[in-house]
C-alpha positions as CSV (number, residue, x, y, z in Angstrom):
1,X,0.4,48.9,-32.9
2,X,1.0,45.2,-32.8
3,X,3.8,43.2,-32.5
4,X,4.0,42.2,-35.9
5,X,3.3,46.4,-37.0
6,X,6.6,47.1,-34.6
7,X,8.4,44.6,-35.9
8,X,7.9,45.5,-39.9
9,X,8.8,49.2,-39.2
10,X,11.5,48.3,-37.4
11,X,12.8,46.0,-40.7
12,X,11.9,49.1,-43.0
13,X,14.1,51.4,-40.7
14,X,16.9,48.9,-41.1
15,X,16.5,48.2,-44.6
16,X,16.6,52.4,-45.2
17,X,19.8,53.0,-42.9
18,X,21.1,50.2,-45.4
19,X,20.5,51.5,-48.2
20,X,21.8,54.7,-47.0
21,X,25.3,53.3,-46.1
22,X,25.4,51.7,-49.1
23,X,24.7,54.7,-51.1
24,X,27.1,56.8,-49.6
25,X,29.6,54.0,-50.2
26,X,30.2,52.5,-46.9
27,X,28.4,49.0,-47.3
28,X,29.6,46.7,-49.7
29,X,26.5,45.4,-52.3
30,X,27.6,41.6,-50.7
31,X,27.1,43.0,-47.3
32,X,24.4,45.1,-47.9
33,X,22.5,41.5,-49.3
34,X,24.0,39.1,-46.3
35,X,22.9,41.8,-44.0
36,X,19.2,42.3,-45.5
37,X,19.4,37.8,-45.7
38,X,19.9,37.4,-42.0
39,X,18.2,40.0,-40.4
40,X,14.8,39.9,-42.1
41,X,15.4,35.7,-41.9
42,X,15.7,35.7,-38.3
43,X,12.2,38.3,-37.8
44,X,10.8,35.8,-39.8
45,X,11.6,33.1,-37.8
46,X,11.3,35.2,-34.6
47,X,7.6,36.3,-36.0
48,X,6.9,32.3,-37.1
49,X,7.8,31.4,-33.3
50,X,5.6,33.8,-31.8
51,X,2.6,32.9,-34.3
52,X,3.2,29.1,-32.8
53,X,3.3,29.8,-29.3
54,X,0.5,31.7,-29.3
């Protein structure tokens, strides 16, 4: 698996445990959309980083 197949899954399992605490009521939708905005903006940015240095 590369580092960019680690990092994806890794979004996906955040994105579901989310969405779970959301559905049960615990996560706000606003949260639930600033969380989802910074985390998967910052892999992006971590993923464009790693694509440069290389």
């Amino acid at each position: 698996m590369t580092d960019t197949d680690v990092l994806h899954h890794d979004l996906n399992a955040f994105d579901a445990a989310c969405q779970r605490l959301y559905s049960d009521g615990l996560l706000s939708e606003e949260t639930l959309v600033r969380l989802h905005a910074v985390v998967h903006r910052e892999a992006w940015e971590m993923e464009t980083l790693r694509h440069l240095e290389n």
